[in-house]
C-alpha positions in Angstrom: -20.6 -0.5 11.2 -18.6 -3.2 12.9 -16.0 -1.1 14.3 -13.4 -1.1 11.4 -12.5 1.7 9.0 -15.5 1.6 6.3 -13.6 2.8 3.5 -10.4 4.7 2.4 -11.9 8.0 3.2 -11.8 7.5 7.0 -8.1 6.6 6.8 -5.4 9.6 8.4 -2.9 9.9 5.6 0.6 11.2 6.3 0.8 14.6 4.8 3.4 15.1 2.2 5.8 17.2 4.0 6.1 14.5 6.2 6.4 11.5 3.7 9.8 12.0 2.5 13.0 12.7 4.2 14.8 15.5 2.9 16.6 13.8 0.0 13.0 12.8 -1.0 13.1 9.2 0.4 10.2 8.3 1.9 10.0 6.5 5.8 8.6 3.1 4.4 11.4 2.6 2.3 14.2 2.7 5.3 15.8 -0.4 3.7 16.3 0.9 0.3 18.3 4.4 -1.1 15.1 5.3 -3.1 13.2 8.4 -4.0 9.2 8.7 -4.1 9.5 9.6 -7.6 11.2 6.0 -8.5 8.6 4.1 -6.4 6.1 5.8 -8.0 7.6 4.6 -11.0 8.0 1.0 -10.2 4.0 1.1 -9.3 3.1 2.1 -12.8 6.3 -0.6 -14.1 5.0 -2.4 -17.0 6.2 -5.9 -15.6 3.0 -6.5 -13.2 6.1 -8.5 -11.2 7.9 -5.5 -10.8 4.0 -3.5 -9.5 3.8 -6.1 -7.7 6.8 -6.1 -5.3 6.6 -2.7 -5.2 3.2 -2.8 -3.9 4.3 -5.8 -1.5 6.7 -3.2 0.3 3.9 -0.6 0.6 1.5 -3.1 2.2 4.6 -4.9 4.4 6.2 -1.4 5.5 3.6 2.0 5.4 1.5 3.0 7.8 -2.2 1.1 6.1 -3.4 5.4 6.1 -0.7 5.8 3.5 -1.0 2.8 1.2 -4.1 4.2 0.0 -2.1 7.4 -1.4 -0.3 5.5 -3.6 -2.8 2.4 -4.7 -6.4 2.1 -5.3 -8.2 -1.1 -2.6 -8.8 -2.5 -6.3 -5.4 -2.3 -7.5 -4.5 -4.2 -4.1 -7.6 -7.0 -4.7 -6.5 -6.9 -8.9 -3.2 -8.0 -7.8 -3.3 -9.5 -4.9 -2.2 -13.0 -6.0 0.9 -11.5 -7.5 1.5 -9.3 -4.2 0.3 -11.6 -1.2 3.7 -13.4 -1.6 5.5 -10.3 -0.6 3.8 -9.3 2.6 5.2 -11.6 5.5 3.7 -11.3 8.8 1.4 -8.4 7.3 -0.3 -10.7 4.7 -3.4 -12.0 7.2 -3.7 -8.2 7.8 -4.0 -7.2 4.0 -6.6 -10.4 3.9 -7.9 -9.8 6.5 -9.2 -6.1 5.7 -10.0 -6.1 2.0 -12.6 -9.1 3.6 -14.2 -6.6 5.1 -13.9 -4.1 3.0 -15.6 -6.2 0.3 -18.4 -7.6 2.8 -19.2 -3.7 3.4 -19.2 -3.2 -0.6 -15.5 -0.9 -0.5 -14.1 -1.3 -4.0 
Protein backbone atom coordinates (compact mmCIF):
# COMPACT_ATOMS: atom_id res chain seq x y z
CA UNK A 1 0.00 0.00 0.00
CA UNK A 2 1.24 3.43 -0.85
CA UNK A 3 -0.58 5.30 1.67
CA UNK A 4 -3.93 6.10 -0.28
CA UNK A 5 -7.32 4.61 0.15
CA UNK A 6 -7.10 1.08 -1.73
CA UNK A 7 -10.52 0.82 -2.68
CA UNK A 8 -14.13 2.16 -2.09
CA UNK A 9 -14.53 -0.02 0.89
CA UNK A 10 -12.06 1.95 3.13
CA UNK A 11 -13.94 5.17 2.33
CA UNK A 12 -16.24 6.85 5.60
CA UNK A 13 -19.52 7.42 3.95
CA UNK A 14 -21.90 9.99 5.40
CA UNK A 15 -24.68 8.18 6.93
CA UNK A 16 -28.14 8.89 5.58
CA UNK A 17 -29.60 10.77 8.31
CA UNK A 18 -27.03 13.04 7.83
CA UNK A 19 -27.05 13.46 3.90
CA UNK A 20 -30.12 15.43 3.53
CA UNK A 21 -31.38 18.42 5.17
CA UNK A 22 -34.78 18.12 6.39
CA UNK A 23 -36.63 19.01 3.20
CA UNK A 24 -34.55 16.14 1.75
CA UNK A 25 -31.87 18.21 0.01
CA UNK A 26 -28.74 16.92 0.37
CA UNK A 27 -25.37 19.22 1.63
CA UNK A 28 -23.52 18.91 -1.77
CA UNK A 29 -26.17 20.35 -3.59
CA UNK A 30 -26.12 23.90 -1.55
CA UNK A 31 -26.36 25.75 -4.88
CA UNK A 32 -29.38 24.08 -6.21
CA UNK A 33 -33.26 23.64 -4.57
CA UNK A 34 -33.02 19.86 -5.27
CA UNK A 35 -34.06 16.77 -3.54
CA UNK A 36 -31.89 13.38 -3.38
CA UNK A 37 -34.68 11.66 -5.08
CA UNK A 38 -34.28 14.12 -8.32
CA UNK A 39 -30.46 13.73 -8.30
CA UNK A 40 -30.81 10.24 -8.18
CA UNK A 41 -32.86 10.64 -11.09
CA UNK A 42 -30.66 12.86 -13.20
CA UNK A 43 -27.77 9.92 -12.50
CA UNK A 44 -29.89 7.31 -14.09
CA UNK A 45 -31.13 10.39 -17.07
CA UNK A 46 -31.15 8.74 -20.29
CA UNK A 47 -29.13 11.78 -21.96
CA UNK A 48 -25.45 10.49 -20.81
CA UNK A 49 -25.05 14.72 -20.94
CA UNK A 50 -27.48 15.08 -18.35
CA UNK A 51 -25.48 11.75 -16.07
CA UNK A 52 -22.86 13.36 -16.76
CA UNK A 53 -23.20 16.86 -15.17
CA UNK A 54 -24.89 15.43 -12.57
CA UNK A 55 -22.02 13.30 -11.82
CA UNK A 56 -19.64 16.43 -12.37
CA UNK A 57 -21.44 18.08 -9.26
CA UNK A 58 -20.94 14.93 -7.09
CA UNK A 59 -17.23 14.75 -7.87
CA UNK A 60 -16.86 18.92 -7.78
CA UNK A 61 -19.00 19.27 -4.47
CA UNK A 62 -19.28 15.82 -1.98
CA UNK A 63 -17.15 14.81 0.34
CA UNK A 64 -14.95 11.78 -2.21
CA UNK A 65 -16.52 9.11 0.93
CA UNK A 66 -19.87 9.97 -0.48
CA UNK A 67 -19.46 9.89 -4.23
CA UNK A 68 -19.13 6.33 -4.01
CA UNK A 69 -22.81 6.00 -2.61
CA UNK A 70 -24.21 7.22 -5.48
CA UNK A 71 -21.69 6.00 -8.50
CA UNK A 72 -19.70 2.95 -9.17
CA UNK A 73 -15.34 4.04 -9.74
CA UNK A 74 -16.46 2.48 -13.22
CA UNK A 75 -19.25 4.63 -13.92
CA UNK A 76 -16.78 7.57 -13.01
CA UNK A 77 -13.77 5.98 -15.44
CA UNK A 78 -16.97 4.97 -18.19
CA UNK A 79 -17.70 8.50 -18.31
CA UNK A 80 -15.07 10.36 -17.46
CA UNK A 81 -14.58 12.13 -20.76
CA UNK A 82 -18.12 13.37 -20.69
CA UNK A 83 -17.70 14.43 -16.77
CA UNK A 84 -13.98 15.77 -16.49
CA UNK A 85 -15.25 19.02 -18.06
CA UNK A 86 -17.42 19.64 -15.16
CA UNK A 87 -15.09 19.29 -12.23
CA UNK A 88 -12.99 22.62 -11.98
CA UNK A 89 -10.21 22.72 -9.55
CA UNK A 90 -11.27 19.03 -8.38
CA UNK A 91 -10.60 17.42 -11.88
CA UNK A 92 -6.54 16.68 -11.20
CA UNK A 93 -7.99 15.11 -7.92
CA UNK A 94 -10.63 12.78 -9.70
CA UNK A 95 -7.44 11.94 -12.19
CA UNK A 96 -5.43 11.82 -9.98
CA UNK A 97 -7.11 8.92 -7.80
CA UNK A 98 -8.83 6.71 -10.29
CA UNK A 99 -4.68 6.55 -11.46
CA UNK A 100 -4.19 4.92 -8.61
CA UNK A 101 -6.91 3.21 -8.19
CA UNK A 102 -6.43 1.50 -11.50
CA UNK A 103 -2.54 0.94 -10.94
CA UNK A 104 -3.75 -0.98 -7.63
CA UNK A 105 -6.38 -3.01 -9.92
CA UNK A 106 -9.73 -0.95 -8.17
CA UNK A 107 -12.55 -1.18 -10.84
Amino acid sequence: MRGILTDVSSLNPTPPERMVDAQGRPYFLRDVDMTLARFRELLNDPDPDIRAYAMGKLLRQAKPDDVFTFVTVSDVRTNWERVAPFLGRTREFWRWLLDEWGELGVA
